[in-house]
C-alpha positions as CSV (number, residue, x, y, z in Angstrom):
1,X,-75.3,-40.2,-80.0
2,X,-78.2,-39.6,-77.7
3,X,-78.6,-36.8,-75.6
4,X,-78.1,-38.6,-72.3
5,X,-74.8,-40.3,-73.8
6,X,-73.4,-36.8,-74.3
7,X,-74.5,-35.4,-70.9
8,X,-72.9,-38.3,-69.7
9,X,-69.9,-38.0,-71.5
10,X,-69.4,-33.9,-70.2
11,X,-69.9,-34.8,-66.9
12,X,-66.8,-37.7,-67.4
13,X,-64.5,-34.5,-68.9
14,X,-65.0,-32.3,-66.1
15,X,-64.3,-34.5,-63.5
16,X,-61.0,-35.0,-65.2
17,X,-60.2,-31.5,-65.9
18,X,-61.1,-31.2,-61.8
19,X,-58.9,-34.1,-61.1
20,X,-56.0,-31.8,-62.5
21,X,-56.9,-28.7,-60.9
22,X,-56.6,-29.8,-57.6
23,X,-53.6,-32.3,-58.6
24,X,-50.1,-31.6,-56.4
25,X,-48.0,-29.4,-57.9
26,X,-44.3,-30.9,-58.6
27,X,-42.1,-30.1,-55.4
28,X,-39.4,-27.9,-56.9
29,X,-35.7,-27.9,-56.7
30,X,-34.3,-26.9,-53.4
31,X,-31.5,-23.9,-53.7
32,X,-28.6,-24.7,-51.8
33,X,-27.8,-21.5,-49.4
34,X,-23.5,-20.8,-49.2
35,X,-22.8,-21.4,-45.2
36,X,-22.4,-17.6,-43.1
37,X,-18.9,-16.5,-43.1
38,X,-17.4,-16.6,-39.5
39,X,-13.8,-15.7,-40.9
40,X,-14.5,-11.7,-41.3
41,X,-15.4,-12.0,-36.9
42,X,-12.6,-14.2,-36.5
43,X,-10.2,-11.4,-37.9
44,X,-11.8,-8.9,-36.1
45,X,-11.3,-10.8,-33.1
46,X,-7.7,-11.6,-33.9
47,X,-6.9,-7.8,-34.6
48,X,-8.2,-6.8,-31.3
49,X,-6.4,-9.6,-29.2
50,X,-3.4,-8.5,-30.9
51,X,-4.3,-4.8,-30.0
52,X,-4.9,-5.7,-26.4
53,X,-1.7,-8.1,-26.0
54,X,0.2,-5.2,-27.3
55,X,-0.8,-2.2,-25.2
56,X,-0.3,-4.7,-22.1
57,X,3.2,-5.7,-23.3
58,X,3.7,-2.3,-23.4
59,X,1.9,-1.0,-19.9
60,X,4.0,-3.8,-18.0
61,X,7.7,-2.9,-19.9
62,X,7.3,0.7,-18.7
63,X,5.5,0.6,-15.9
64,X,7.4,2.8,-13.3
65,X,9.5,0.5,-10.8
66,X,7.6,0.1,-7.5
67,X,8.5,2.6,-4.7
68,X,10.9,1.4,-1.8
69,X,9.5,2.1,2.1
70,X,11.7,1.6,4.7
71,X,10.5,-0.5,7.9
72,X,12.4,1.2,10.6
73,X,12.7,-0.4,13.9
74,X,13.3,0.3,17.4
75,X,15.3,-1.8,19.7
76,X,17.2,-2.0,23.3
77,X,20.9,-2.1,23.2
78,X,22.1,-5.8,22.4
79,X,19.0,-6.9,21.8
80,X,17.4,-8.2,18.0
81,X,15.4,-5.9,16.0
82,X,13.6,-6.8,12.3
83,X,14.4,-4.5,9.9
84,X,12.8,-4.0,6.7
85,X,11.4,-2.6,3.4
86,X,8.5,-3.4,1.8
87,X,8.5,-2.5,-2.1
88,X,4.8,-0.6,-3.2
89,X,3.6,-0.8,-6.6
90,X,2.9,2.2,-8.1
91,X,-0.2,2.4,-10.6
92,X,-2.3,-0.6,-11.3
93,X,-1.3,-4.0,-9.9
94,X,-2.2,-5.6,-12.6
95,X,0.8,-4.4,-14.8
96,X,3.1,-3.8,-12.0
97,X,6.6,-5.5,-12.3
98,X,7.0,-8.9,-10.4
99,X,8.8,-8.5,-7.1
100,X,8.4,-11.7,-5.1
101,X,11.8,-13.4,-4.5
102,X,14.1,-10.6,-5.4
103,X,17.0,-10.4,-2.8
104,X,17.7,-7.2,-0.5
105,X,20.9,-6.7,1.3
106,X,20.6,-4.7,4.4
107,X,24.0,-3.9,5.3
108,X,25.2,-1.1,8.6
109,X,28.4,0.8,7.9
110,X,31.5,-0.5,8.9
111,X,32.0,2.7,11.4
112,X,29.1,1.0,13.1
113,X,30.2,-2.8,12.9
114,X,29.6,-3.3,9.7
115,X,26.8,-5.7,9.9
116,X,25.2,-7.1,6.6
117,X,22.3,-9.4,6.3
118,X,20.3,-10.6,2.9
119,X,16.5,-11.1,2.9
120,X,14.0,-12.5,0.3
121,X,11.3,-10.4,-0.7
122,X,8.0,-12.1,-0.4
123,X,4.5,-12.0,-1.8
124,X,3.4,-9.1,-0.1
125,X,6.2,-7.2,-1.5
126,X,8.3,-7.3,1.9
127,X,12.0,-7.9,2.9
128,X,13.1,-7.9,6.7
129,X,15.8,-9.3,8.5
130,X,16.7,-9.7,11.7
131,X,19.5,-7.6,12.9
132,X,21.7,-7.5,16.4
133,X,21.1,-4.1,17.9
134,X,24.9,-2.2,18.8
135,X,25.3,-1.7,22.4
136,X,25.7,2.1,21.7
137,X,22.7,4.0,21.8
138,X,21.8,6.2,18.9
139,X,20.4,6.1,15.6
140,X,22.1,3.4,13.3
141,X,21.6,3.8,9.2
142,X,21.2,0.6,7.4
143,X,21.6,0.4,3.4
144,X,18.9,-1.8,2.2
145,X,19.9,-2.8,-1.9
146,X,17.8,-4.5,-4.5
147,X,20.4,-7.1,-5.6
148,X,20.4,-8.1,-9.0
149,X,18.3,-10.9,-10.3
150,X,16.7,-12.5,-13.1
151,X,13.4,-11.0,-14.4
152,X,13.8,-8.0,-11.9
153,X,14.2,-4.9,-14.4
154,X,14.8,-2.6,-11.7
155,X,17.0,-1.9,-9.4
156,X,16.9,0.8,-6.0
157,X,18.1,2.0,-2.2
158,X,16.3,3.1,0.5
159,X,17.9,4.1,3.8
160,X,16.3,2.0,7.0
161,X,17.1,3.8,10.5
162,X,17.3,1.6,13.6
163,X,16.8,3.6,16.9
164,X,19.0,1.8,20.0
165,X,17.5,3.2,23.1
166,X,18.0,2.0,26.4
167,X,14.5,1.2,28.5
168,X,14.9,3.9,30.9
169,X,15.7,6.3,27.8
170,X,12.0,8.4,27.6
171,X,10.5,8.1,24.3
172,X,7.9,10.5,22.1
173,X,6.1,9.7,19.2
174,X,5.1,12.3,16.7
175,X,2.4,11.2,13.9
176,X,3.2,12.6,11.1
177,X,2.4,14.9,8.8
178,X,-0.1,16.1,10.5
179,X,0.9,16.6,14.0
180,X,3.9,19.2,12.5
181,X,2.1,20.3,8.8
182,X,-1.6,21.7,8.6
183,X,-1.5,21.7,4.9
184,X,-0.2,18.3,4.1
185,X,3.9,19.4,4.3
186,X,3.3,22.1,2.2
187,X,4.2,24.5,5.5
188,X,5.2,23.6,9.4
189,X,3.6,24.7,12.4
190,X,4.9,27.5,13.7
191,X,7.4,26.3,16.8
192,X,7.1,22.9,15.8
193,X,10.6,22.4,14.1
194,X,12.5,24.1,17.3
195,X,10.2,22.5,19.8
196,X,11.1,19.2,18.6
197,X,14.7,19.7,18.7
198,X,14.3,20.9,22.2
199,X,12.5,17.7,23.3
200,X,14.7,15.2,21.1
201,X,17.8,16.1,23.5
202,X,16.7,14.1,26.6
203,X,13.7,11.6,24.3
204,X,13.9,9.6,21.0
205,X,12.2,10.8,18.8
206,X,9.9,7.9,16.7
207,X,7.9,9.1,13.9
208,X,4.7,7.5,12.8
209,X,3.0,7.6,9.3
210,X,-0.2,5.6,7.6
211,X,0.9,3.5,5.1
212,X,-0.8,6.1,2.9
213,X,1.8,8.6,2.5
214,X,5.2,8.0,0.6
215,X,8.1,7.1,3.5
216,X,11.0,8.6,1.1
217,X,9.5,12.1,0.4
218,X,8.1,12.2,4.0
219,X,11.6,11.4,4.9
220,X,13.4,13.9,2.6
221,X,10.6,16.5,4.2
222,X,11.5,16.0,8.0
223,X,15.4,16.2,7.3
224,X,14.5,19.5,4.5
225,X,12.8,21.2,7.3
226,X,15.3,20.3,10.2
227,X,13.5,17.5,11.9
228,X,15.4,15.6,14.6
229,X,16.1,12.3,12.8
230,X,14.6,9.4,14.2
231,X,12.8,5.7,12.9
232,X,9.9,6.2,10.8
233,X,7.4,3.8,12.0
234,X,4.5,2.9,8.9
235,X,0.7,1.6,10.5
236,X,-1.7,0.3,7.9
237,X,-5.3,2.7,8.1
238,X,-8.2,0.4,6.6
239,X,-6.5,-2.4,4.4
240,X,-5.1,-4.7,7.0
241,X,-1.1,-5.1,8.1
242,X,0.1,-3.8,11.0
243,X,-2.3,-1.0,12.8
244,X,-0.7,1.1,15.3
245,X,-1.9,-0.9,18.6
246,X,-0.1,-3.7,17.1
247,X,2.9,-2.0,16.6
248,X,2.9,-0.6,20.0
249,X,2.7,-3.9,21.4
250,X,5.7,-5.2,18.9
251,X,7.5,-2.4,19.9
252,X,7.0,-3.7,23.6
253,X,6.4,0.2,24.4
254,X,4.6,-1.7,27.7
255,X,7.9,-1.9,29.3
256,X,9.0,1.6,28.5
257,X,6.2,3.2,30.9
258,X,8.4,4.0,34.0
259,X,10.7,6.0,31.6
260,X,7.5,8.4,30.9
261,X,6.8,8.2,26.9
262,X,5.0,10.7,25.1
263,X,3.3,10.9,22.0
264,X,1.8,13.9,20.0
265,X,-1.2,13.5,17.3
266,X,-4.2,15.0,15.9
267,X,-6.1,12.1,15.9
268,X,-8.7,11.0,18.9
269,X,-8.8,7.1,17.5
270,X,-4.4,7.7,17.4
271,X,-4.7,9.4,20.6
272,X,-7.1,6.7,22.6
273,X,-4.2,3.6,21.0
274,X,-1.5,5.8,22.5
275,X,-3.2,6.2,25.6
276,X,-4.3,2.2,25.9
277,X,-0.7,1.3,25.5
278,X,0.5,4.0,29.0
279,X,2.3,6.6,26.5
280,X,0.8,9.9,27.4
281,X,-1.1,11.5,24.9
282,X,-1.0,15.4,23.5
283,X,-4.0,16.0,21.2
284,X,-2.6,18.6,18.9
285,X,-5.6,21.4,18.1
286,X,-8.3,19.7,20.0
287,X,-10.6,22.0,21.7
288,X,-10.6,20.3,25.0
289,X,-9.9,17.4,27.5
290,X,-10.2,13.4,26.5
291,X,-10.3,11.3,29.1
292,X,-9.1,7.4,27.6
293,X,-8.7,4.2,29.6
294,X,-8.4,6.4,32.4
295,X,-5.4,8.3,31.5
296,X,-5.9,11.8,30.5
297,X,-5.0,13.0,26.5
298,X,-3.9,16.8,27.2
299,X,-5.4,18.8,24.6
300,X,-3.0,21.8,23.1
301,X,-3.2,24.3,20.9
302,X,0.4,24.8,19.9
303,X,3.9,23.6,19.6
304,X,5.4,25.9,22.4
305,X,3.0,24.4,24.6
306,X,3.9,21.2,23.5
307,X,7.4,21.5,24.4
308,X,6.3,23.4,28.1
309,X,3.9,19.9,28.8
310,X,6.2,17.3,27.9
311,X,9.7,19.0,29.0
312,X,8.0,20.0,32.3
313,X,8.7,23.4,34.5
């Protein structure tokens, strides 16, 4: 073979052996990969529904029974007065028992006539009925009762006063606690308890509390410390219902003016509502005059002179 058939013949060979090196390699098996496991979470989410459901179950079957308030009322002789109670959850609302449409009996001793009347409770957790006021004046004790019902797992009384007064009877309204406690009815002013006895002899004597405070205890606390009794009248503070101007006006105190009412607070916002409906105004503790729609808020330091202002010389 000649030397140019063998160069040749190299050259042919290393192109081929080129030809293989940069050849595509085979495209390998593909692996199959198992899918995630999701059942592990879901368990884990199924354990902790299960927790949650539980604890609620739980939280609503003992959650304590919603507190009963009374809605007292005033009213002249004859005349129709609403009377109520309005049931207040106690804790979170969330687990609180269900109330709407339970059925309250308001009924008045039979010494007194003997009235009974039923009411629904409604969504706002509130039962009234509309009563006929006796012709006696006086303070007349109604028995409002949680009948029994279906889904309601608890049952409870709460006393509801109605005050009869005639229009020319004088009236005074005492805010409370703080017009007869300074430490939030852990004590009483000194001469507030006699002072108030004094005045409730020729006046009716109408309490008035934010619906803030507990009506029972502040109840029990009036009659524990020998408060005149009287109708405890609840004003809402911030969260709507009825404020105190409004119940004022239901109250028609208006028409009451020529019989001279009174009213006793600490408050100056209290004090200028009193004042806008005609009831003359003490301001318990102020340090001096208010003058308020013209009418002038008497500022006093103390029960004794309380009792000298209103009762007169």
């Amino acid at each position: 073979m000649s030397r140019a058939a063998r160069k040749h013949e190299k050259r042919g060979a290393g192109a081929e052996r080129t030809q293989e090196a940069v050849a595509p390699a085979a495209p390998r098996e593909a692996t199959s990969r198992p899918p995630p496991r999701l059942w592990p979470l879901l368990v884990v989410f199924a354990v902790q529904a299960a927790f949650i459901g539980t604890i609620y179950v739980l939280a609503v079957r003992y959650a304590p029974p919603p507190a009963v308030a009374p809605l007292d009322a005033l009213a002249l002789p004859g005349a129709e007065a609403t009377i109520g109670i309005r049931l207040e959850a106690q804790g979170s609302p969330v687990v609180a028992p269900r109330v709407a449409g339970a059925r309250v009996e308001f009924s008045l001793a039979r010494a007194a006539g003997g009235e009974s009347r039923e009411a629904e409770v409604n969504q706002a957790g509130v039962a009234s009925a509309v009563v006929t006021a006796p012709a006696e004046p006086g303070v007349y004790r109604y028995r409002a009762r949680l009948m029994p019902s279906e889904g309601l797992s608890f049952a409870g009384e709460e006393e509801v006063l109605l005050e009869v007064a005639p229009a020319d009877r004088p009236l005074l309204f005492v805010v409370v606690p703080d017009s007869l406690s300074p430490d939030r009815q852990k004590t009483v002013l000194p001469g507030a308890t006699s002072a108030l006895r004094d005045l409730s002899r020729g006046r009716s004597t109408i309490y008035v509390r934010t619906n803030r405070l507990s009506a029972s205890r502040l109840r029990a606390w009036l009659e524990e410390n020998g408060f005149p009794a009287g109708p405890l009248l609840t004003v809402a503070t911030r969260d709507g219902g009825r404020t105190l101007r409004t119940e004022l006006a239901r109250l028609d105190v208006s028409r009451r003016t020529k019989s001279d009412p009174w009213a006793v607070t600490s408050s100056n916002a209290e004090a200028g509502d009193f004042a806008a409906a005609g009831v003359r105004v003490v301001l318990l503790g102020a340090p001096g005059g208010l003058e308020v729609d013209g009418r002038t808020v008497f500022a006093l330091s103390s029960w004794d002179e309380v009792r000298k202002k209103i009762a007169g010389p």
